[in-house]
N, C-alpha and C positions, 0 to 999 in steps of 0.2 A: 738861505743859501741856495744855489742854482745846485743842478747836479753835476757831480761832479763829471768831468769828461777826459778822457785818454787823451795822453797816458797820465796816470797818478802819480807825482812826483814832487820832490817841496817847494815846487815852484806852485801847482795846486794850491797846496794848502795856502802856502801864504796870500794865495787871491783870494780864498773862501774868508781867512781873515780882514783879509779886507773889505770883503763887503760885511761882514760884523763890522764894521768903522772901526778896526785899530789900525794901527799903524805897527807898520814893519822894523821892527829894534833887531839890532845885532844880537840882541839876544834871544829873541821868539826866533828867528833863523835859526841860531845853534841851537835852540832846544829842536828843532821839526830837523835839522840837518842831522841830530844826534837819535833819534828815533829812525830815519830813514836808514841811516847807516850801520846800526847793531845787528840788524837781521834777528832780532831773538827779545822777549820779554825783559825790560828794566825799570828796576826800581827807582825812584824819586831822587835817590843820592845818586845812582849810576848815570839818571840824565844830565842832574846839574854835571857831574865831571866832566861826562862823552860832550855837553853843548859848549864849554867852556877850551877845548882843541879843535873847535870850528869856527869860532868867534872872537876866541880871546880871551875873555874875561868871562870869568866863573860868574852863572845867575845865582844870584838867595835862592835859599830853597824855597820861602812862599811864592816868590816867581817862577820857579817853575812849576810848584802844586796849582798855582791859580789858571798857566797855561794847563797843564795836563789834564786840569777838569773843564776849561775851554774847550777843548779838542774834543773830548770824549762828550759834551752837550751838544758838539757838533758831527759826531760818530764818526771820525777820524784818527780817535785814537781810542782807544777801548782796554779794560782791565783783564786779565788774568789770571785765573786759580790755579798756582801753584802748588797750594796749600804748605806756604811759609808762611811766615810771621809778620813780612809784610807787603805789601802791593805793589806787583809789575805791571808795566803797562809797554803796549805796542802798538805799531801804527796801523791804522785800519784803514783798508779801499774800502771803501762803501759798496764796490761792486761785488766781492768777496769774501767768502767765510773763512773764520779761522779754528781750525781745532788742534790741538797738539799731542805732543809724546813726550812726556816728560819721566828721565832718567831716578830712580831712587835712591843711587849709589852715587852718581858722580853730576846730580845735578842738572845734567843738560837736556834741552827744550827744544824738540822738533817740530817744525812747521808740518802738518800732514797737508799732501801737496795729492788727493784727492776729495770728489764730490761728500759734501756730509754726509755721513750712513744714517743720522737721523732725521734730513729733511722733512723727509713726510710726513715723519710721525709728529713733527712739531705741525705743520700743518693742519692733521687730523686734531690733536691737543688744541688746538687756537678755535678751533671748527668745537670741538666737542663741547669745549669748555665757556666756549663765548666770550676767551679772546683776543685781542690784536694788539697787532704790531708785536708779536710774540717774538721772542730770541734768544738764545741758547749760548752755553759755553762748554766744551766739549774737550776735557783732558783724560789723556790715559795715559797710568800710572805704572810704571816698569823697571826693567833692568837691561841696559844698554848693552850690545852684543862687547864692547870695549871695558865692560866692567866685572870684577871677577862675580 
């Protein structure tokens, strides 16, 4: 797959698919239109629904597990730790990192919208330990100023 190039949008993805030789279904659209649009980590059943009021028709759920780990071998779309019971996923620019804030009380999942505080040290880690292509998932665990 080429790199990807600005701006990042499902219009991207579905080229980056395309050069994997698939072809473009109403339904791979909804599932990448339904990722772009939640703004926030979803689960396997929340994409089939969200892709299903973009396209029409609700994907099986193996169709969209088979996309989601498509994306995610192609680091487009990347997992989660919420630490529920089972697996979110969200869309990932390949040019940026993602760490969040995730609520204890009432659930909800903020995008932290500065530089990682542990860049480095994964650097230094990769370097120390010999090694690469190192990468990180970065949740902090809290109680929302909105929650008692």
């Amino acid at each position: 797959m080429n790199r990807i190039e600005s701006p990042f949008t499902p219009e991207t993805i579905t080229a980056a698919l395309r050069e994997e030789g698939l072809r473009i279904t109403r339904t791979r659209r909804g599932i990448v239109q339904a990722l772009f649009d939640s703004g926030r980590p979803m689960t396997l059943q929340e994409i089939q629904t969200a892709a299903s009021a973009h396209e029409g028709a609700q994907p099986d759920y193996a169709t969209v597990f088979r996309m989601i780990l498509l994306l995610e071998k192609l680091h487009l779309v990347h997992k989660v730790n919420l630490q529920r019971s089972c697996s979110y996923y969200e869309i990932s620019d390949p040019r940026k990192h993602y760490d969040h804030l995730v609520c204890r009380g009432c659930g909800q999942v903020v995008l932290i919208d500065i530089p990682c505080p542990i860049g480095d040290a994964e650097k230094k880690i990769a370097q120390q330990y010999g090694f690469r292509n190192l990468s990180h998932s970065l949740e902090f665990f809290g109680v929302c100023g909105a929650c008692p």
